[in-house]
N, C-alpha and C positions, 0 to 999 in steps of 0.2 A: 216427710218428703226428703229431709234431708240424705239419711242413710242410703234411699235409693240411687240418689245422684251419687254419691262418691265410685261405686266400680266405674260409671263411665268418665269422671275424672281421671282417676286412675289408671286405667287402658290408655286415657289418650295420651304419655311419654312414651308410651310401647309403642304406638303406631307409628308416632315423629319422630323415635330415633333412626329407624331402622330407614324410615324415606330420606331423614335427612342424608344418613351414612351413604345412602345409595346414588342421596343425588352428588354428595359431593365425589363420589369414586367416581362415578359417572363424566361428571365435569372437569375430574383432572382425568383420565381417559381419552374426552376430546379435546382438553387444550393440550395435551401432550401427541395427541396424532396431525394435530393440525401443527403446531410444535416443530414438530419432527418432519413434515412435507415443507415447511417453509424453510427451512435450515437444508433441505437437501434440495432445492431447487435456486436458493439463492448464494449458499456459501461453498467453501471448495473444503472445506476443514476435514471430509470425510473424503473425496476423492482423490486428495494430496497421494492417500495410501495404496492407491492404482500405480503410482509411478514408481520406474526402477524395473519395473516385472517384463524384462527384454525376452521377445521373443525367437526362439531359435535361429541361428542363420538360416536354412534352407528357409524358411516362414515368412522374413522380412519381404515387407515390399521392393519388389523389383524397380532397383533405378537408383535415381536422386533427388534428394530433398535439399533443395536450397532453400539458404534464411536471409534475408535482405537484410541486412546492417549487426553488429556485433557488440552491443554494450547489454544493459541487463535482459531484454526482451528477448533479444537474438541469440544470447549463452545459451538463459534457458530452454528456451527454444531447443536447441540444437541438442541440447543434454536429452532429451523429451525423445525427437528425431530417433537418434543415434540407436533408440532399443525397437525399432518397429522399421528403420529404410536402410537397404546395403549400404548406403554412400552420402551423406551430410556434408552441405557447403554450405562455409558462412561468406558471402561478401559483402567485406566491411573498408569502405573509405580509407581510412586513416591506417598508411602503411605501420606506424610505429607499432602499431597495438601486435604485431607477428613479433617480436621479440622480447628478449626479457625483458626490458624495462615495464613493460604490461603484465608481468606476468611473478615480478617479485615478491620475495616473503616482507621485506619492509617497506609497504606501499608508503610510506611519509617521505620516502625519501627517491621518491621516482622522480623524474627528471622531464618524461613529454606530458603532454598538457591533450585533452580531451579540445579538439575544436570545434566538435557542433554538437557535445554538453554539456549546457551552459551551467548547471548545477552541480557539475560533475567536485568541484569545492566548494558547495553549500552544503548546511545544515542537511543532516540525516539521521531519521530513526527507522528501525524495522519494528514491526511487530511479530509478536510471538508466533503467527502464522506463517511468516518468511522461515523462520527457521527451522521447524517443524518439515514444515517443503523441503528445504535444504537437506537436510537429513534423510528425507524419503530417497530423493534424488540422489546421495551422494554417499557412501561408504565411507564414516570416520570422517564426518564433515567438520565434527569438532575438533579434530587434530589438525584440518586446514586453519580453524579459527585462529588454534593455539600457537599454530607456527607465524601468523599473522597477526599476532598480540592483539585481537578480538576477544574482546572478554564477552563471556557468555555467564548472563546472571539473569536475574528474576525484573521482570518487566515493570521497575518504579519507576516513573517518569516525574514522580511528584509533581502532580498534574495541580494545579490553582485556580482557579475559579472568582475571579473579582478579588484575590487575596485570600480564599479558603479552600483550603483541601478535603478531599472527601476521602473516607475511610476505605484502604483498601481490601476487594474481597479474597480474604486471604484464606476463612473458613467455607468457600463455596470452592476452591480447588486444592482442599484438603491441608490448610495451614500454612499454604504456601504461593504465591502468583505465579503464573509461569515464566519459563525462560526466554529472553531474546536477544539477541547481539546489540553491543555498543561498537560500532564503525561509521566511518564514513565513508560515500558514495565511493572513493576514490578504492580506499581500503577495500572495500567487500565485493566491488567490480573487479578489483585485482586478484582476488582470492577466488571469486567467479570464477578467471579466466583462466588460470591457471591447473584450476579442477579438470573444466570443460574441454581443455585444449592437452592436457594428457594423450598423447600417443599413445600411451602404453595400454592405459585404462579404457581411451576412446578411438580406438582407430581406425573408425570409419568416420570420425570428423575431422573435417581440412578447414582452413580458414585463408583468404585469399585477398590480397590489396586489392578491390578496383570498386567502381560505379557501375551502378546497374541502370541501365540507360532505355531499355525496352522488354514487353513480351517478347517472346517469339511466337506466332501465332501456328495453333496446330491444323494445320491444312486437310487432316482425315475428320477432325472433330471440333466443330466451330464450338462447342459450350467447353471447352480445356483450353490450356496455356501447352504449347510444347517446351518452355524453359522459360530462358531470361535474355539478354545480352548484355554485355558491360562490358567496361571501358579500364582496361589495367591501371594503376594507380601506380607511382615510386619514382625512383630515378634513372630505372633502368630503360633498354632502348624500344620495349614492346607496350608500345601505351595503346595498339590498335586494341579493336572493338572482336570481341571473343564471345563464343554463344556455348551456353549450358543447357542442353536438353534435360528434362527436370519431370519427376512425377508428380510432385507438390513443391510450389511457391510460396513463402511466408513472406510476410511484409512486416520488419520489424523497424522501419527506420523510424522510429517517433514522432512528433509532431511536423516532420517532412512532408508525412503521406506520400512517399514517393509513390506509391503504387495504382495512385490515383491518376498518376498524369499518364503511366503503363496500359492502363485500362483504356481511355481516352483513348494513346492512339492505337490501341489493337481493336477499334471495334466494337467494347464493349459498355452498358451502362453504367454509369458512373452517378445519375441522379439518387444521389445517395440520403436521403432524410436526417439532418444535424438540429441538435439544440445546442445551443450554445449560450455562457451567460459570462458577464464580466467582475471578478469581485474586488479589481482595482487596487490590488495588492501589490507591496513591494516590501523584500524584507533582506536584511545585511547578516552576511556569516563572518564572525572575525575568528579565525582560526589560530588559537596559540600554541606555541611547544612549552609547555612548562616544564623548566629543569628542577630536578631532585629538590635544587635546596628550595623553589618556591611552593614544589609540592608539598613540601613539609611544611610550610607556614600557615597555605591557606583553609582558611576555618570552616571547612566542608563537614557538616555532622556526619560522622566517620570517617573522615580522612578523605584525601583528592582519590585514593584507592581501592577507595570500598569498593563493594562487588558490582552495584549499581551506578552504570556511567550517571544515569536521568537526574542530576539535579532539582534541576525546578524548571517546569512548563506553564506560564503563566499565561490566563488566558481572560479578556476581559468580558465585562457585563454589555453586551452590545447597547443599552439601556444610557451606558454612560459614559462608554471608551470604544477606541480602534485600536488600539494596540496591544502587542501582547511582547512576550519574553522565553526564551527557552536555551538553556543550558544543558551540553552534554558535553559528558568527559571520554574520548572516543580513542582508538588503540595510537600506541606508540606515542602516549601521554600528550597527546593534541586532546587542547579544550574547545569546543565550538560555543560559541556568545552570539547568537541569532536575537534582534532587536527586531521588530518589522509591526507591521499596518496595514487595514485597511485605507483603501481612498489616500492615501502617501503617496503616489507613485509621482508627483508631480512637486515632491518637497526637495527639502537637500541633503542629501546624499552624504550619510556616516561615514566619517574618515576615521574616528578615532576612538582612542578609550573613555575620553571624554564626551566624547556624542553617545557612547552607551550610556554612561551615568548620564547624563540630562534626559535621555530616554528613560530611564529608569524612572527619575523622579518625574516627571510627565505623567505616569501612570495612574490613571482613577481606579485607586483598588476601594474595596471598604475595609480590606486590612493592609498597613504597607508590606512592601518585599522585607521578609524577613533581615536581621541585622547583615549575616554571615555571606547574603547575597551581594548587596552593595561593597561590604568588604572586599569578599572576594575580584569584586568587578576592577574597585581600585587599587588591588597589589598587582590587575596584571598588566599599570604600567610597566615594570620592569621586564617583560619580556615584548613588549607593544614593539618593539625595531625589527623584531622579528617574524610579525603577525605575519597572514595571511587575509587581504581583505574579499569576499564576492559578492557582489550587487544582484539580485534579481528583482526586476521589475517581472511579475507574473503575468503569462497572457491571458487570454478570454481562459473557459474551461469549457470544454463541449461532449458532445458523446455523439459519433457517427452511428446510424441505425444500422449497419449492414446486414441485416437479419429480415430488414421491411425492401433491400433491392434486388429484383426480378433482373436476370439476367447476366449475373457473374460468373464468370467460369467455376468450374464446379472443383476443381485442386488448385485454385487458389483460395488464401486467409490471410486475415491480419489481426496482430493483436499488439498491447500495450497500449501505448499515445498514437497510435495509430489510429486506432478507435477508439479510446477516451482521455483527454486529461482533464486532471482534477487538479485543485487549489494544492498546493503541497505543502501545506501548514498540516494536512491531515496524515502527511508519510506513507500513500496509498500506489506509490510510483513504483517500487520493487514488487509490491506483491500483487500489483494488480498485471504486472508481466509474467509472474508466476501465474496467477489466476488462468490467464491464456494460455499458457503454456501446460496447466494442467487440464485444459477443457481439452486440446489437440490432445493426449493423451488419453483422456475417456472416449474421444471418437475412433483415436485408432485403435484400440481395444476392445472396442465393439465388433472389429473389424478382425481377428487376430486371425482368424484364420484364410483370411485371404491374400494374396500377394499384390494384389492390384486394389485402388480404394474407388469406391462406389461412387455412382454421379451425382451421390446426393450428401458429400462428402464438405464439400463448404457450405451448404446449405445449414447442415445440421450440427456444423462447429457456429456457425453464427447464431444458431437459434439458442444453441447450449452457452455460448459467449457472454449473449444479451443480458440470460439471467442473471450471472453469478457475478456482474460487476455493478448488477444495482444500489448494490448496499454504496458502494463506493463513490457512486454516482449521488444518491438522494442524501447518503448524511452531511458531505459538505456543502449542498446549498440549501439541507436546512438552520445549518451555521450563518453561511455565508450572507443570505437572504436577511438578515436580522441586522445587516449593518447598511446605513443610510449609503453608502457610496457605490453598493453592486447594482450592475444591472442586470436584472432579472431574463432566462428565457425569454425571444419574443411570444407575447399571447400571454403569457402568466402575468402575475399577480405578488411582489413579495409578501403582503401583508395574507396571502393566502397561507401561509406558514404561524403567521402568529399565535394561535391555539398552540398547536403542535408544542412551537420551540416555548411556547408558556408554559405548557403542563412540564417537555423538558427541563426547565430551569430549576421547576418545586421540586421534580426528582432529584435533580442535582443535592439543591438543598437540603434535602431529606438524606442526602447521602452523606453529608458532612459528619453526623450522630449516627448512620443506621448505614451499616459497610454491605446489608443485603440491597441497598437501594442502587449503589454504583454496579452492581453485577450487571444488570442491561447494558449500561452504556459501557462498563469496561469490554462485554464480549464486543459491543458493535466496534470499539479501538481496535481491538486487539485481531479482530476479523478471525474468533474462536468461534463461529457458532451463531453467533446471537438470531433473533430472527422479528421482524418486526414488532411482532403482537406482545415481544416480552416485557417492553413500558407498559401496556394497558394488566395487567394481570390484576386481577380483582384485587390480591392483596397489596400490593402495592399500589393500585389507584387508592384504595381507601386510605392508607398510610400517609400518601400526600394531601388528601380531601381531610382527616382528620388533621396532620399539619395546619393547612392552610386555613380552616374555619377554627382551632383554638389559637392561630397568630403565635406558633412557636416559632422563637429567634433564632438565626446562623449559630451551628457552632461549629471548631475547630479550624484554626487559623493556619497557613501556612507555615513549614518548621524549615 
């Protein structure tokens, strides 16, 4: 009996290989199609590459596109505008920003002062996304950086984690992470502005002192705006009230929402559907100039020069701490020393170098801040006379639905903090203004061959809006949510997160030893791509299931 049994032993690896191979082609087939729908409906990484592509003058939409307010939303904004409408107006508040001092190659050494952004000298990073944009948008964007002493290097932020770093994925984009600017807000809005507002380059964008005080209602067609009106801004003798007839209105003034109070009194609905949640944060930017000779001393693995500003981004185990740490070396040799917390907002208020170190040591790591840190924090008494200090207390964070209200004029939109802000410990401010700014450019594009834009024209920027700023919206309150001091969306639930940010944390973990495990969450940082389903992927679930059930210990500690 035996003999006859063995052929149908034998057949049966023939039959199992062939189905297994099939099924797994199979299954990376549909994780890669589903993959690929969820990366092109929630991120902009591939639509960045639409902009720039100006279409003929006789082509452009007939008229003008005003952008209500002029800082990063309203630049790129206008940059966007400028290849698809004869004529781009920016009105922006703050007379100074029309001359050079807004518009200098040495922004350290500018002289007016942003007054309603408030972060405008706090702590800033872009991600590799921002820049990539920038580039689409902008011819030899890197010669602007270079002339702006913006260094443009590889995206180490040397990120920490309760004291441990995880292995960057350096073999998943081909030996190397990608590029992003070390600047501050101040710096890279100056470098912005100076781009955008080229005459030579853009000459169909004007930018104009005044307040924007009302619609103008268009009397042939109740679902449009026929302009704006506002109010001249300066010192000169014409402060009356001036009306811009307009084929599209952006609303870029931040967390103003001016254009809400516009809508109100022209008539229209304004019951706008908001979540909103508080994550009770405040955090201090001490900004130093460090001269030559303390560059030279202080003990930065690679020198205060290396290519990458990101020092060290410390971030704790909500388990056990609220506080975090984050150092960046930013142009024209300003160091920013960001110390900050959750649930702090009602403590005392960092004055000095010394309140960074007691900050420092405070810190519940499971490994401490490396030696070269604390060092560095205390040599930079000597240039402490010269700091720069900024307080932000953080407000609520919310996201307006304008995609769920019926009845908005149909060439009006808004984008930026207009419609969402988020916690900015996550650095999502610049590029989620680009985000907007790249969705008005897929819609006008759509459109390219016609000169006038369709009446379903804001409808389908807000629908296109909603999507692509999800990512931006859900990964900082599934951070945030983990710390005892936020308050939650009303109707939600924080502990409704705790799966999630659990299995999170063993990925994290996992990534300390294993640099393929940090790819998900470095795309979701870096806003390359990533797309939800990328934490669940068979192999990497089993990678932290097998972790987790033999009780493998942290490795690699912060350098």
């Amino acid at each position: 009996m035996a003999p006859q049994s063995f052929p149908a032993m034998a057949s049966l690896p023939l039959y199992i290989l062939p189905a297994t191979v099939g099924s797994v082609l199979a299954f990376q087939f549909i994780w890669r199609t589903v993959r690929d729908h969820l990366v092109s409906k929630y991120a902009s990484v591939d639509d960045i590459k639409g902009l720039s592509q100006a279409r003929p003058e006789g082509s452009k939409v007939r008229g003008t596109a005003v952008v209500c307010g002029g800082s990063y939303a309203g630049l790129a904004t206008a940059r966007v505008l400028h290849d698809h409408f004869e004529r781009v107006v920016i009105i922006e508040p703050e007379e100074w920003l029309l001359g050079y001092d807004a518009r200098r190659v040495d922004s350290w050494s500018q002289e007016g002062k942003r007054a309603r952004i408030i972060q405008y000298m706090s702590l800033q990073t872009t991600q590799p996304f921002v820049l990539n944009a920038l580039r689409y948008m902008f011819p030899d964007w890197d010669a602007t950086c270079k002339e702006s002493d913006i260094r443009i290097a590889p995206f180490s932020l040397n990120y920490s984690w309760a004291g441990r770093t995880p292995k960057e994925p350096k073999n998943f984009f081909g030996g190397s992470i990608p590029d992003s600017m070390f600047a501050t807000r101040r710096g890279l809005e100056t470098a912005l502005r100076r781009r955008v507002l080229d005459s030579k380059s853009y000459p169909n964008i004007t930018q104009i002192a005044g307040q924007v005080t009302n619609f103008i209602v268009d009397e042939k067609a109740s679902n449009r705006v026929a302009g704006v009106t506002y109010r001249a801004m300066g010192s000169g003798p014409d402060t009356r009230e001036h009306h811009i007839y307009a084929e599209l209105v952006v609303d870029c003034t931040g967390t103003a929402q001016s254009s809400l109070k516009w809508l109100s009194r022209a008539g229209f609905n304004t019951e706008i559907p908001k979540d909103t949640y508080d994550p009770k944060m405040r955090y201090t930017t001490f900004t130093f100039k460090i001269t030559p000779e303390l560059a030279a001393k202080l003990p930065v693995p690679g020198g205060f020069h290396r290519p990458s500003g990101g020092y060290i981004v410390s971030l704790p185990d909500a388990k056990n701490d609220n506080k975090g740490l984050c150092i960046v070396r930013n142009e024209g040799n300003l160091l920013s020393v960001c110390p900050g917390g959750w649930g702090t907002t009602n403590g005392p208020l960092m004055k000095d170098v010394d309140d960074i170190m007691a900050h420092c040591n405070s810190l519940k790591l499971d490994v401490p801040l490396p030696k070269w840190v604390l060092d560095t924090i205390d040599m930079l008494h000597e240039v402490e006379d010269d700091m720069y200090v900024s307080q932000v207390n953080v407000g609520p964070s919310f996201l307006m639905k304008f995609e769920k209200c019926k009845g908005l004029p149909t060439n009006y939109v808004a984008l930026g903090d207009v419609v969402c802000r988020v916690n900015p410990l996550y650095g999502h401010g610049f590029a989620k203004a680009l985000t907007g700014a790249t969705c008005l450019n897929t819609i006008l594009n759509r459109t390219r061959t016609s000169t006038t834009l369709p009446t379903t024209f804001g409808n389908d920027f807000f629908k296109l809006h909603a999507n692509k700023i999800v990512p931006m919206w859900e990964l900082p309150i599934l951070i945030d949510y983990g710390q005892k001091s936020t308050i939650p969306v009303a109707g939600e639930k924080k502990s409704s997160t705790d799966g999630l940010r659990w299995y999170l944390s063993k990925v994290i973990e996992l990534s300390f030893s294993d640099e393929s495990a940090f790819v998900p969450t470095y795309l979701a940082i870096t806003l390359l791509g990533g797309a939800s389903i990328d934490l669940l992927h068979p192999v990497l679930a089993a990678k932290v299931a097998w972790r987790h059930l033999s009780g493998a210990t942290h490795a690699s500690t912060a350098v």
